[in-house]
C-alpha positions, 0 to 999 in steps of 0.5 A, spaced: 699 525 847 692 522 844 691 523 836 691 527 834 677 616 827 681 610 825 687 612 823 689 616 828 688 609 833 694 606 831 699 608 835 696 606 841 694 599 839 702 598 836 703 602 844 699 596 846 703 590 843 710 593 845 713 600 847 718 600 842 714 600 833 721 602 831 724 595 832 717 592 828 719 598 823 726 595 823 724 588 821 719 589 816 724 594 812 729 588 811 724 582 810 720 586 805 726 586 802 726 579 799 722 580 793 716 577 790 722 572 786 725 569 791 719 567 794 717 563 789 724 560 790 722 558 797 715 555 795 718 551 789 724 548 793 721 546 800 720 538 800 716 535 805 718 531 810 720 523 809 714 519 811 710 512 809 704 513 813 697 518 812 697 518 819 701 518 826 700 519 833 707 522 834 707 529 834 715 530 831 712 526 825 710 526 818 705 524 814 704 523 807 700 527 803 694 525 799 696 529 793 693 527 785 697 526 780 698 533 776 695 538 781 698 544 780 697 546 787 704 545 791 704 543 800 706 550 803 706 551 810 703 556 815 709 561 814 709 561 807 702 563 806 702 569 810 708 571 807 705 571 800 699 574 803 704 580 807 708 579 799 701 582 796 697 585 801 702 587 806 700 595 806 692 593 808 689 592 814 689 586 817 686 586 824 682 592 828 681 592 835 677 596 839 680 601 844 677 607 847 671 607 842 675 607 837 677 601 832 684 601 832 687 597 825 694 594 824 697 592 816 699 584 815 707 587 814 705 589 821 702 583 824 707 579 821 713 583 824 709 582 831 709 574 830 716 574 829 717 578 835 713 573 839 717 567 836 723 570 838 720 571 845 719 563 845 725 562 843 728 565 848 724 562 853 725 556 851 720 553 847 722 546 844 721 544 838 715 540 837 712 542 844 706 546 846 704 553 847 697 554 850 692 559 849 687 561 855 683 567 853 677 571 849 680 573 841 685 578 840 690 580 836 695 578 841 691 571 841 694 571 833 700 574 834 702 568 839 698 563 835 702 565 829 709 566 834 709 559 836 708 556 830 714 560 827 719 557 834 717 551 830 712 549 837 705 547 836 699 552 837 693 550 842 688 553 844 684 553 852 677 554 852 677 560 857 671 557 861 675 551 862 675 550 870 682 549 872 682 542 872 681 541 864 686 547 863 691 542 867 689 536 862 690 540 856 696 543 858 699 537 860 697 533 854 701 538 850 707 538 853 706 546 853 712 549 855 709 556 855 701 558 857 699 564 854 692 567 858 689 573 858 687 577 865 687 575 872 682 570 872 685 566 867 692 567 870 689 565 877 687 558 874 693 556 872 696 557 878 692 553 881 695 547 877 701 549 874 705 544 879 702 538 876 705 542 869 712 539 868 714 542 861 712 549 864 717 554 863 712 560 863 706 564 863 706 570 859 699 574 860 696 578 855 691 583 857 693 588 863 700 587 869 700 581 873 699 582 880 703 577 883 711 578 882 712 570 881 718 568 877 717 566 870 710 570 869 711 576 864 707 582 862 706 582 855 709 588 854 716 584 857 715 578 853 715 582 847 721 584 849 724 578 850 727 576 844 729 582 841 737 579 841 735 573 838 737 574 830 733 574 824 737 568 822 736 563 828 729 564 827 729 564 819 733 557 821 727 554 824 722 556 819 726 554 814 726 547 816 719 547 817 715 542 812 708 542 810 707 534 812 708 536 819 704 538 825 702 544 828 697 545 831 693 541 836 685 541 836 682 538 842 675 534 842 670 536 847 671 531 851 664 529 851 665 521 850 671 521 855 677 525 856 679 531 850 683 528 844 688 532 842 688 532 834 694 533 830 693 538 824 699 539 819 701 545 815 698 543 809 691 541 812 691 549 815 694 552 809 690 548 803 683 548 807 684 556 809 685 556 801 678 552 800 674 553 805 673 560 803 668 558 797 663 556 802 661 563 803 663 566 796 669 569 800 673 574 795 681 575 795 683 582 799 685 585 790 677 583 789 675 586 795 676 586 802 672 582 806 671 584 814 670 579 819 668 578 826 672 574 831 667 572 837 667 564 837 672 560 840 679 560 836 679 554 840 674 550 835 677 549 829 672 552 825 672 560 828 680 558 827 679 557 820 675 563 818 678 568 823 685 566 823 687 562 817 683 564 811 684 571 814 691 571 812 690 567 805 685 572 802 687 578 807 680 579 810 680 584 815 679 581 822 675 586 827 675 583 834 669 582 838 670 585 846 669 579 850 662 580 854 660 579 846 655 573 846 652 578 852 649 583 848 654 587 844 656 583 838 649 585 834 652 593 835 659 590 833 656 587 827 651 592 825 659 598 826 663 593 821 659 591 817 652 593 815 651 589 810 654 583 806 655 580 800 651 574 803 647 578 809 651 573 814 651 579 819 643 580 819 643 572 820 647 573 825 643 579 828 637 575 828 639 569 831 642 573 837 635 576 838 631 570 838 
């Protein structure tokens, strides 16, 4: 590896993800449970891993973290800031999809159940710790729920550009170890194929959007997959983000590969969870309690910069996440725009509008 009516639409987006919102149900009753106390436990006893260098090119490795002498502010992981966000904002929104012209919207409690859910799947396939799952596809809730899944099986996320020929695909995946590959449709699904005997940490394709046409062993429906790991305990997986640390690696950023093949570049918990904290006052962005602020996901989750703001500072501030239909940049984005949010407390979606039209 190199260096690194809306309401009323609910149901048929929880239908989507998986058949079966009892078990969601089930599971967000228990975990919201823990109470406000024992996650202030959590967060004031995880220590960080051991290690003597500010960086490393081993992705089972640890880095020291560049922390002042008095900063208030402790390392946490990716798992412990979306748990204090479902803590205090778990009944809001948190991400709306559009389907049959309406948006449908599902609260943080429950995509954090649908990450969990996507974790257990991981595990059961098999996922290694340290190992990738890649995803190949246009932004999306299920984009989310398998970014957040892996990071929780203890694996480390990356995206694939989807205009990535097949041949690129086959790099990165590689490169990642990726025992897992999540794409979106067909045209995704056939790319891999092509090249998924020079993948040898592959252990399967899970497709996210519509039913795979070939029966092939190891390719899963998402709705199978979701199935997956339904007899993997809360426990077992517990354990595994338990034994996560701030200081480790969790995702991997690839460069474009304009100067030579793409570098994988190794980001730790605390680089996601401290910019996502930081990164918001760039643009004056608010917290959920003081207003809730509505975002678009149409850029590349691929790109560290659309991760940040869609996915990670989405979770911190508990921003509503209102994903664009893939033909966006072809039209649609400015009628999305003008839908969710007209206006804006620094007028970006009119400087998005503009930029579009020229």
């Amino acid at each position: 590896m190199d260096l690194p009516g809306e309401e009323k639409g609910e149901d048929q987006l929880e239908n989507r993800v998986q058949e079966s919102m009892a078990h969601v149900q089930i599971d967000g009753e228990e975990h919201a449970s823990v109470g406000r106390k024992n996650l202030e436990v959590q967060f004031a006893c995880t220590p960080l891993a051991q290690a003597s260098s500010l960086w490393t090119t081993d992705a089972k490795g640890a880095v020291r973290l560049r922390i002042e002498e008095g900063c208030p502010e402790e390392p946490v992981t990716v798992h412990q800031m979306f748990k204090a966000s479902v803590e205090k904002y778990g009944n809001m929104y948190a991400l709306a999809s559009k389907m049959d012209n309406k948006w449908e919207k599902i609260t943080f409690s429950e995509y954090y159940q649908f990450c969990r859910r996507a974790a257990k799947s991981f595990i059961k396939l098999g996922l290694e710790r340290f190992h990738g799952v890649a995803i190949l596809g246009f932004n999306s809730a299920e984009w989310f729920f398998s970014s957040v899944g892996t990071i929780m099986a203890g694996g480390i996320m990356t995206g694939i550009y989807a205009t990535n020929s097949p041949e690129a695909c086959q790099y990165v995946a590689s490169d990642s170890k990726a025992n897992i590959i999540v794409v979106e449709n067909q045209k995704q699904l056939d790319k891999i194929l092509q090249i998924r005997d020079r993948l040898p940490h592959l252990k399967a394709i899970v497709q996210f959007s519509g039913n795979p046409q070939q029966r092939i062993p190891n390719l899963y429906s998402w709705e199978d997959f979701m199935e997956l790991g339904l007899d993997v305990s809360e426990d077992e997986l517990d354990d595994i983000i338990d034994s996560q640390r701030a200081n480790q690696c969790c995702i991997l950023i690839y460069t474009s590969g304009t100067t030579g093949k793409p570098k994988g570049v190794m980001l730790s918990h605390d680089n996601i969870t401290w910019t996502a904290n930081h990164a918001s006052r760039v643009g004056e962005m608010q917290p959920a309690d003081t207003q809730q602020e509505s975002l678009v996901s149409y850029l590349p989750l691929s790109h560290i910069a659309a991760q940040i703001y869609d996915m990670w500072t989405g979770i911190q501030w508990a921003e509503l996440v209102y994903f664009a239909q893939p033909d966006a940049l072809k039209g649609s984005l400015i009628t999305t725009l003008r839908e969710v949010c007209p206006t804006s407390h620094m007028g970006v979606p009119r400087v998005w509008e503009k930029m579009m039209e020229k």
